[in-house]
C-alpha positions as CSV (number, residue, x, y, z in Angstrom):
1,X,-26.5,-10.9,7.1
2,X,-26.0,-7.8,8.9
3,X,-23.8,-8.5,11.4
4,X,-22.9,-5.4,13.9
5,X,-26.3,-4.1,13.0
6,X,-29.9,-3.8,15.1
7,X,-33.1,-3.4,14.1
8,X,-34.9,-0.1,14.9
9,X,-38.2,-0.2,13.2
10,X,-40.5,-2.7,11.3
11,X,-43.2,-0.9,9.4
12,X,-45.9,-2.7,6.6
13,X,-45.2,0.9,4.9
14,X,-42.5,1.3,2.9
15,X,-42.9,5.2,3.2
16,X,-42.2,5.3,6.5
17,X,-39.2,3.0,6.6
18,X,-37.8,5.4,4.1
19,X,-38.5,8.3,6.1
20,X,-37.2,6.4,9.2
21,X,-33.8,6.4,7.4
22,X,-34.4,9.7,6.4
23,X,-34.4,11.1,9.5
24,X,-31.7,9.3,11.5
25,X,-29.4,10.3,8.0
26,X,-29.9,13.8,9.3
27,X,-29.0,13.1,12.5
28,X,-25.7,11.4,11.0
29,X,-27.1,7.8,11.9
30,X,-26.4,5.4,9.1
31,X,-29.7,3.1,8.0
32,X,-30.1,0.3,5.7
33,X,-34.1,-0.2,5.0
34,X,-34.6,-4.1,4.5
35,X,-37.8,-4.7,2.1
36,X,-39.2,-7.9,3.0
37,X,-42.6,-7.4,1.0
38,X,-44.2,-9.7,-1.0
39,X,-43.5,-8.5,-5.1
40,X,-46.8,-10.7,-5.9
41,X,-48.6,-9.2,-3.3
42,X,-46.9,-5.8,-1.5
43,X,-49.8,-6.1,1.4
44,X,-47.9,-8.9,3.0
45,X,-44.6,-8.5,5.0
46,X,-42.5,-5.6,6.2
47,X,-40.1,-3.3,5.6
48,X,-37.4,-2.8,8.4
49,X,-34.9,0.0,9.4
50,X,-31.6,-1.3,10.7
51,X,-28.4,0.6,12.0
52,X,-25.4,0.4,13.4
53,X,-25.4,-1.4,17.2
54,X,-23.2,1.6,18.3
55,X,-26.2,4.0,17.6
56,X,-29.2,1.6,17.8
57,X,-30.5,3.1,21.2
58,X,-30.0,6.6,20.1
59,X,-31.8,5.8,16.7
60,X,-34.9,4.4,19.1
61,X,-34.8,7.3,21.0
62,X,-34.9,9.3,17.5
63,X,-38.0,7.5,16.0
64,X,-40.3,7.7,19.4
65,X,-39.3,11.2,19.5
66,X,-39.8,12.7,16.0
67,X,-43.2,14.3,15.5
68,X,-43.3,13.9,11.8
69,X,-42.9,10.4,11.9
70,X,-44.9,9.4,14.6
């Protein structure tokens, strides 16, 4: 499904995978967020950030560093 692409985040809120993506777009990172919530039931499952693998360990790096997401 996405082949060439890494997971960076998993979050239960959907706010922060779209800030996630947000802030790696500013840093010229590319992100896909992948809902995987319920639509009966939104408490249950995740939402996760993915990127390409070229910039997956920069996008880490990103996330644990950016004070407004953390």
């Amino acid at each position: 499904m996405f082949e060439n692409w890494e997971k960076v985040l998993t979050t239960p809120m959907p706010y922060r995978a779209e800030l996630a993506k947000a802030i790696l777009a500013e840093n010229e990172i590319d992100a896909v967020v992948l809902n995987k919530q319920s639509s009966s039931y939104p408490p249950f499952g995740n939402c996760e950030v993915y990127v390409p693998i070229k910039h997956a360990i920069i996008a880490k790096i990103i996330l644990e560093h950016e004070t407004t997401f953390g």
